[in-house]
C-alpha positions, 0 to 999 in steps of 0.5 A: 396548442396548450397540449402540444406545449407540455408534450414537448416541455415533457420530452425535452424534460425527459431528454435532459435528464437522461442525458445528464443521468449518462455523464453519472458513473456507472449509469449507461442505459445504452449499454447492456454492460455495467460500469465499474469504478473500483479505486486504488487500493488504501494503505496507512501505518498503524500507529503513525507518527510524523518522525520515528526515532531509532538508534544505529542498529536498534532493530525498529518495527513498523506495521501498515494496513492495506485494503482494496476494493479487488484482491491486493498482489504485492506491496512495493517498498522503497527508501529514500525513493529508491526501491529496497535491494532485493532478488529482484532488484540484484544488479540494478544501480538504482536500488537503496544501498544496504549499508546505510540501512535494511527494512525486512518484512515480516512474513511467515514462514521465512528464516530470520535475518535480525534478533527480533528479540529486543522488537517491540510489535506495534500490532497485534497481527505483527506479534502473532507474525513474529510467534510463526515467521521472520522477516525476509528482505525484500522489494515488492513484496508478494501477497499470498494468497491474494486478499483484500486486506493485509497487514504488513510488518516491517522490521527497521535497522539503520547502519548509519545515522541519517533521515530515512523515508521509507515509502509503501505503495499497494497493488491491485490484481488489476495492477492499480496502484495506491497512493504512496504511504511514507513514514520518516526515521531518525536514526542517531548515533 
């Protein structure tokens, strides 16, 4: 009787913990397929700071930092919660006024749209940008060739004092996206 008791104390034992080792992520002995569980991508600024403060006109230069566990395919900007006017976004109404103020990106190999001379990089990767690119406005900005992990420089003029909240979102290849980033601007008379 005494080992009839501890052969299913032993099965139940074994039962429970197989069951509670299913619920874990990636553990499924049933399934010849493993489980993946790749996060959203991460973004940051470099160099953040609660409030930027810019002068009407005064070009401004913000750089972020992006990673994700899968190759990155675009980073999404808005101002104010409307997407930045861009060739894509032409003749939506919802977009940010140009007006008011621009946010360009620093890409290699495009024409420059501002003076970039009075701009101060905050990176050393944005500086090395600068020495070979310019900055191209733009909405969702395509990432090529596809990496994981990206530096973005984005170059701030403000048209017309006010309270600027520019907002970043990465993207994944597998169309995840990361929590939004948002630096605020000041920009004075």
């Amino acid at each position: 009787m005494f080992k009839k008791s501890i052969v299913i104390l032993f099965f139940t034992v074994t039962l429970v913990l197989l069951a509670g080792c299913q619920s874990l992520p990636g553990f499924n002995i049933f399934s010849d397929t493993q489980e993946t569980s790749e996060a959203a991508p991460i973004s940051n600024f470099v160099d953040a700071r609660q409030t930027l403060h810019a002068q009407v006109g005064q070009p401004l230069a913000i750089a972020s930092y992006h990673r994700g566990e899968g190759k990155l395919t675009a980073v999404e900007t808005s101002i104010n919660g409307q997407p930045l006017r861009s060739e894509a976004t032409a003749g939506q109404p919802n977009t940010f006024p140009d007006p008011l103020a621009t946010a360009q990106v620093l890409v290699s190999g495009q024409p420059a749209q501002v003076s970039l001379q009075t701009v101060t990089f905050p990176s050393p990767a944005c500086q090395h940008l600068l020495t070979f690119g310019g900055p191209v406005q733009t909405n969702s900005l395509p990432l090529s060739p596809p990496s994981s992990a990206w530096t973005v420089c984005h170059v701030w003029v403000g048209q017309t004092p006010g309270t600027y909240d520019l907002s970043l979102v990465a993207v994944d290849e597998a169309g995840r996206k990361g929590e939004p980033i948002v630096q605020r601007i000041e920009v004075e008379e």
